[in-house]
C-alpha positions, 0 to 999 in steps of 0.5 A: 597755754594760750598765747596773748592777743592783741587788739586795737580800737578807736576812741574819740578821746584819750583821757575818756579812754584812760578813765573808762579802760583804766580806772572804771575797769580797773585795767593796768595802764602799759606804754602810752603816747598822747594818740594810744594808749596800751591796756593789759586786759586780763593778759591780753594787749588792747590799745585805744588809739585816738580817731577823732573822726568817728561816726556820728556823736563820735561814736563807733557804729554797731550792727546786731545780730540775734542770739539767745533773744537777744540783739548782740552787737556785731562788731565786739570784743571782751575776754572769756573769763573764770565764773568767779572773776566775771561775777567780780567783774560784773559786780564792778560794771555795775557801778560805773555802767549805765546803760548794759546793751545785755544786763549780765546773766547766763545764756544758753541756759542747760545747754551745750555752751551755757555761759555767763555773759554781759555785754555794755559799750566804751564812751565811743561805742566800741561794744564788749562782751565779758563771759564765763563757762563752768569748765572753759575747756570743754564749753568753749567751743562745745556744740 
């Protein structure tokens, strides 16, 4: 069994972060103070914590790197999930995303690690990545 993580983010705003975490991704709401606020994220502990000092137009600054032709923004976080809650998911992002840094679809197509996989930003630019593999187990880390 693998062993929850935890994650801290910044966010420029609280509210922002509740709806976007909370209601548009449909994330359980735990402890929360006017400055963080804690999510389950499918079993893990992610907390958005208030810096209202981010980059320009408060927004947390990314750097890409290339995979599969595409610009993967560097740092980002997500969760590896079963194909059948990313297709949900992904069909939920859909209504509230507008602007996908990678539209979901599968990587690494009929190779070793081939992946569903889609990657959009939080309002204060902190970038995710949700993916699936058919087997987890023996994808994951498969080279």
């Amino acid at each position: 069994m693998l062993t929850p993580f935890h994650l801290a983010i910044q966010v420029r705003d609280i509210p922002e972060a509740r709806e976007f975490y909370g209601e548009n991704l449909g994330l359980s709401e735990g402890r929360s103070d006017t400055n963080w606020i804690d999510f389950d994220m499918f079993g893990h502990q992610v907390v958005t914590h208030l810096n209202p000092n981010l980059g320009p137009e408060g927004r947390v600054l990314n750097h890409c790197n290339p995979v599969d032709s595409h610009a993967v923004p560097v740092p980002h976080f997500g969760v590896v999930l079963t194909v059948s809650d990313w297709e949900q998911l992904a069909e939920r992002c859909r209504s509230f995303v507008d602007d996908f840094i990678i539209e979901p679809y599968v990587r690494f197509k009929g190779e070793p690690g081939e992946q569903c996989t889609m990657f959009f930003e939080d309002p204060s630019g902190n970038a995710l990545e949700f993916k699936a593999f058919a087997d987890i187990e023996t994808q994951l880390f498969a080279t």
